[in-house]
C-alpha positions as MATLAB code, in Angstrom:
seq = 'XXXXXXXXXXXXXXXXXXXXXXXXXXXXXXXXXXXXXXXXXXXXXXXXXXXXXXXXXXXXXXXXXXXXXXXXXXXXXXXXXXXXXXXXXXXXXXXXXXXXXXXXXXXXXXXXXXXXXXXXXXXXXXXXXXXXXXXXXXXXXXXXXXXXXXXXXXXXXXXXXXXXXXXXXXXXXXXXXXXXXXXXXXX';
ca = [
     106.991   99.685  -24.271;
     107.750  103.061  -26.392;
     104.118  104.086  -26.235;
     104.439  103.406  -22.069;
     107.469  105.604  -21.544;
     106.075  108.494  -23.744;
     102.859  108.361  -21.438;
     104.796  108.216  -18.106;
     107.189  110.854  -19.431;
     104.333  112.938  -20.583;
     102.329  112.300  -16.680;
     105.047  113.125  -15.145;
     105.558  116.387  -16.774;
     101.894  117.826  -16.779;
     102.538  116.903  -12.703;
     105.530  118.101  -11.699;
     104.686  121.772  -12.044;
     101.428  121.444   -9.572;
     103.660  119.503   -7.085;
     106.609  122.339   -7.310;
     104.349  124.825   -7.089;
     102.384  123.733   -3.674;
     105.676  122.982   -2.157;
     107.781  126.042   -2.846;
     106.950  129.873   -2.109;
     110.240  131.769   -3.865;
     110.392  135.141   -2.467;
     111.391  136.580   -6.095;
     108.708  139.587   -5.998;
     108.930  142.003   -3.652;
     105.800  142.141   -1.385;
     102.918  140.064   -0.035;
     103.843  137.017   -1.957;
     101.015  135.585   -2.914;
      99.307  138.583   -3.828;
      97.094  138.358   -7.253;
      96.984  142.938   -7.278;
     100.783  143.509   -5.880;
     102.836  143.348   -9.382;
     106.270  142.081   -9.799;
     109.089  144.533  -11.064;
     111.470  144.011  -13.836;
     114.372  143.783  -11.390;
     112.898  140.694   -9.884;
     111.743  138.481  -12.361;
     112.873  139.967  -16.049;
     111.820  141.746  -19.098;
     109.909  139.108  -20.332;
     107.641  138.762  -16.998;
     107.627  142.325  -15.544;
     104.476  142.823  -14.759;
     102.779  139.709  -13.602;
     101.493  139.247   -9.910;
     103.606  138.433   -7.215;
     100.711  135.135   -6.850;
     102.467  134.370  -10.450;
     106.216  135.495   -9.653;
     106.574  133.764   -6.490;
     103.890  130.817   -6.540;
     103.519  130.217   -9.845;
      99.629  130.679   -9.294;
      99.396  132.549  -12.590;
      96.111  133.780  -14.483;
      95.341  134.765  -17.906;
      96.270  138.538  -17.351;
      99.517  137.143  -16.005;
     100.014  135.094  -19.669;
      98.718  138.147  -21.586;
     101.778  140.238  -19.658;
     104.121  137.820  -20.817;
     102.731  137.646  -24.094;
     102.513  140.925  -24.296;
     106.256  141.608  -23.369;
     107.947  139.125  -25.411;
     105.120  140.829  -28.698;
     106.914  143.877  -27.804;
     110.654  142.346  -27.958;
     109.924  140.754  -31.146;
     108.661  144.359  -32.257;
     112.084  146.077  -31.359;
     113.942  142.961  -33.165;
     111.948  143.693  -36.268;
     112.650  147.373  -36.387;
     116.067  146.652  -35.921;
     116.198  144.333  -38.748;
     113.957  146.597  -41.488;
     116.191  149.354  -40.267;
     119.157  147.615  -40.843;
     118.168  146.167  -44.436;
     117.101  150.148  -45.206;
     120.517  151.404  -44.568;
     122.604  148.262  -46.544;
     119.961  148.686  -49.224;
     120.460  152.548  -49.647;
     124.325  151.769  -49.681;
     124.229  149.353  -52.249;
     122.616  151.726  -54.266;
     124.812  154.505  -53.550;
     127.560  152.550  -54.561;
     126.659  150.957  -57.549;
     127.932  153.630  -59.753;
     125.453  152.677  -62.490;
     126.478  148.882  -61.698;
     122.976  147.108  -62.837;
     123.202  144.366  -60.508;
     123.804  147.003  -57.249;
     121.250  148.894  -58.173;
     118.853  145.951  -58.646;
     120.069  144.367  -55.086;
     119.693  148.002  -53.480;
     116.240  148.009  -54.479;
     115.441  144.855  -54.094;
     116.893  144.864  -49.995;
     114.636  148.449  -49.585;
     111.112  146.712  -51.874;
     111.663  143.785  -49.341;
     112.403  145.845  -45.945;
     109.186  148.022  -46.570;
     106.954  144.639  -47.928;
     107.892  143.236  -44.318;
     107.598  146.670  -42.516;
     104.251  147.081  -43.944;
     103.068  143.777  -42.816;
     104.364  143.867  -39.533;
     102.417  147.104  -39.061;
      99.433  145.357  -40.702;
      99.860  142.106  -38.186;
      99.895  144.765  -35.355;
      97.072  146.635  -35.870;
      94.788  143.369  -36.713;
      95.884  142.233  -33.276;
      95.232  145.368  -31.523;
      92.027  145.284  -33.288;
      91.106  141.653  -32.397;
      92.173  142.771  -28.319;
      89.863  145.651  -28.803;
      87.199  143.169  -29.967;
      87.498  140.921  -27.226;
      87.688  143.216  -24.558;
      84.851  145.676  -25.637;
      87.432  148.477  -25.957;
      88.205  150.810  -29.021;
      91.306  151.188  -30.639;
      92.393  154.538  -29.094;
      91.423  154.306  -25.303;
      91.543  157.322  -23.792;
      94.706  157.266  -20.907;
      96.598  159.007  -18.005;
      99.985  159.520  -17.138;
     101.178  156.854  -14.922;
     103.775  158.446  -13.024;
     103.478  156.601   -9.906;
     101.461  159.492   -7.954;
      98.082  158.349   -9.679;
      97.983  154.704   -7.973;
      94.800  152.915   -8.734;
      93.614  155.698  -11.183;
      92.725  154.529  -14.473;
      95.267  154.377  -17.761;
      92.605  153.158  -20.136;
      89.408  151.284  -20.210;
      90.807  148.175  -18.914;
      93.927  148.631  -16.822;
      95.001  150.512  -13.429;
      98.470  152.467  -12.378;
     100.004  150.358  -10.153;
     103.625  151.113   -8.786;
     104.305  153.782  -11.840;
     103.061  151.634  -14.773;
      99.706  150.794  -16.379;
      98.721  147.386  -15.920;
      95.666  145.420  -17.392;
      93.343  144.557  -14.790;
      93.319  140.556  -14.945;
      89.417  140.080  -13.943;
      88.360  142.611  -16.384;
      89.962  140.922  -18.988;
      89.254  137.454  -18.415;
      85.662  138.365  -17.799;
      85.426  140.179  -21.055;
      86.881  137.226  -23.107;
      84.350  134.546  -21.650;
      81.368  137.289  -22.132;
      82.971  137.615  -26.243;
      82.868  133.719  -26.197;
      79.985  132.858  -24.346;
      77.162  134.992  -26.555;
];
């Protein structure tokens, strides 16, 4: 009877979202709003999903550009977290060595807070370029794309290899993407 309930419950959840979604338009993104090139701004919809296409904001029809926004964003909060932390750690660590007038076990907790803070630093760095690297694999970009100022005057113009200035901010193009991940995978 257990197993049954944990199948229904599990049905039921992998269908509500499809029936939600073809019943209800929100009007959440400014806009056409089922449009997959008209992007939704951080007003509407957040930090974590500024960005995605009004299709996404407002239908839920998302695709995997949409998920590598969101992705993307909340990479970029966990970034600023992190560099708040290591910065943090850097300053009590540098006190607790100023203050330890000669006190071994300060001075040995001061270092040990600013050899930790850089060991993280350092990997975070390390974790960041690896997945830049990896994107830049997938995609058939480099590293370093070349870009433009996306001040809002330069609509459509390119920022890089793989994204377009749309509504002041470089976005990646969706289809681009998606097409170079299933060309990476499909060799």
């Amino acid at each position: 009877m257990k197993k049954l309930a944990y199948i229904f419950l599990t049905l039921v959840l992998l269908i509500a979202p499809s029936i939600s979604r073809a019943a209800y338009v929100s009007d959440n993104c400014p806009g056409d709003p089922l449009s997959l090139t008209v992007r939704c701004p951080k007003e509407s919809v957040g930090w974590f999903m500024q960005g995605i296409t009004n299709a996404c904001g407002n239908a839920g029809n998302c695709t995997l550009g949409d998920m590598m926004i969101v992705t993307a964003n909340v990479g970029n909060f966990v970034l600023k977290i992190i560099a708040a932390i290591v910065l943090f750690m850097y300053v009590l660590g540098g006190f607790w060595y100023l203050i330890s007038h000669g006190d071994p076990k300060l001075v040995d907790k001061g270092k040990t807070a600013l050899r930790v803070s850089t060991i993280g630093l350092l990997i975070v760095m390390f974790a960041y370029l690896g997945v830049k690297t990896l994107y830049a694999a997938l995609t058939g970009t480099t590293v370093d794309t070349t870009t433009v100022v996306c001040d809002g005057t330069n609509d459509g113009k390119q920022c890089g290899k793989i994204s377009t200035c749309q509504q002041g901010a470089c976005y990646i193009d969706a289809g681009t993407t998606a097409d170079a991940i299933k060309n990476f995978f499909n060799k």
